[in-house]
C-alpha positions as CSV (number, residue, x, y, z in Angstrom):
1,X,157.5,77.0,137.3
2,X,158.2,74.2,134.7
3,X,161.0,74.9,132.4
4,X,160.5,74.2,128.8
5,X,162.3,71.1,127.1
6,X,164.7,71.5,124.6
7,X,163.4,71.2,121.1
8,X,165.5,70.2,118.1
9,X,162.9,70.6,115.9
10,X,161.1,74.0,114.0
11,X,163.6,77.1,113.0
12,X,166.5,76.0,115.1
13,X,169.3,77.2,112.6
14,X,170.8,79.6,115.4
15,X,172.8,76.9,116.6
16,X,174.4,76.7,113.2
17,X,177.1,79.9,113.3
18,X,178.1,78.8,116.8
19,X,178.9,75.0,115.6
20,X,180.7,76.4,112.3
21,X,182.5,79.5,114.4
22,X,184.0,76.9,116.6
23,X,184.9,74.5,113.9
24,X,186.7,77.3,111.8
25,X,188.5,78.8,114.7
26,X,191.6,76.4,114.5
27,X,192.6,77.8,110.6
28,X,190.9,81.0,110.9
29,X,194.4,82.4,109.8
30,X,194.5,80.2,107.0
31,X,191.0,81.0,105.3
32,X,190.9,83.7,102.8
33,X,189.0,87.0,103.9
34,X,186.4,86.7,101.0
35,X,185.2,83.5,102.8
36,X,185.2,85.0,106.1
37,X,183.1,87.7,105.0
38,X,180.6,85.2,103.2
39,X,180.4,83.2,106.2
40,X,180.0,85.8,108.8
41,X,177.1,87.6,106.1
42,X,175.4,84.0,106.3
43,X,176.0,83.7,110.0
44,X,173.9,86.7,110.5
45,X,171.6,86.6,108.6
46,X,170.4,83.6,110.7
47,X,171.0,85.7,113.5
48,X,168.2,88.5,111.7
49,X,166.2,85.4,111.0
50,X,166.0,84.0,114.4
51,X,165.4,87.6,115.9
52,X,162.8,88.2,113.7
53,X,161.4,85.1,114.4
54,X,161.0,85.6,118.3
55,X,159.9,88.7,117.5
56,X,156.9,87.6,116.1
57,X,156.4,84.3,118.1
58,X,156.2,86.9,121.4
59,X,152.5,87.7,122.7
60,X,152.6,90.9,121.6
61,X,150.3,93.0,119.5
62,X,152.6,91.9,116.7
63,X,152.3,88.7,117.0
64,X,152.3,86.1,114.5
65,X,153.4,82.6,114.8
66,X,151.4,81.2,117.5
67,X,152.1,78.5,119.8
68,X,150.4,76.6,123.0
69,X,151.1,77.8,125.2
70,X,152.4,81.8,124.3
71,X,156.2,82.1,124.4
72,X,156.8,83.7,127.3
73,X,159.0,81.4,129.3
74,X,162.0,84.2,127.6
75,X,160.9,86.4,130.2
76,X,162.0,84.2,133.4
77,X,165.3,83.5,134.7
78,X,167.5,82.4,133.3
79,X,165.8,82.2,129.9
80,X,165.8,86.3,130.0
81,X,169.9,85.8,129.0
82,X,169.0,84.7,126.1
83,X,167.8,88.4,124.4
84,X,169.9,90.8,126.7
85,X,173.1,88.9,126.9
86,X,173.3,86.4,124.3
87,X,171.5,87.9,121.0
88,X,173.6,91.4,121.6
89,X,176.6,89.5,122.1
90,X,176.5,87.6,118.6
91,X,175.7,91.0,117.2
92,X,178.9,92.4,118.8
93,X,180.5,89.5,117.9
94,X,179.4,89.7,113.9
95,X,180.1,93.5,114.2
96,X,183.8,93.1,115.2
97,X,184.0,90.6,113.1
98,X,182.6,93.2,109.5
99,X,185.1,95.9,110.8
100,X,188.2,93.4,111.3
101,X,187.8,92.4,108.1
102,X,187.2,95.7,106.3
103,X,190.6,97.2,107.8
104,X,192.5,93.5,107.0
């Protein structure tokens, strides 16, 4: 099976909230709570965004951004991290992240 090639181009804005996470981490403690709470809002709503978005590039009945060929290389290994491991751990991650900040 040929793997897909990276892409830079289209929707890509997922990348985004890891890039910024990492670059805020060193004066996380530093950064008010207001702007935390902006930032991880903004951060996932890309993350709603990009999960909508495979969503409705998937051949499925609800289908509706269309490529050539049909976007299913997300069901082979190791592509298949992607939605079980990855998406539900940024959701984790943004979750902890709400409820941190609400008891701070």
């Amino acid at each position: 099976m040929a793997y897909p090639t990276v892409i830079w181009t289209g929707t890509n804005y997922d990348i985004i909230p890891g890039i910024t996470a990492l670059a805020l981490l060193p004066w996380v403690d530093r950064i008010h709570k207001r702007t935390l709470q902006a930032w991880n809002v903004g951060m996932a709503g890309v993350l709603v965004v990009t999960v909508v978005t495979a969503g409705l590039a998937a051949p499925t009945p609800f289908c509706q951004i269309a490529g050539d060929p049909a976007n299913v290389f997300i069901s082979s290994f190791p592509f298949i991290w992607l939605p079980t491991v990855l998406v539900a751990s940024a959701w984790l991650g943004h979750i902890v992240l709400f409820r941190r900040l609400r008891r701070a």
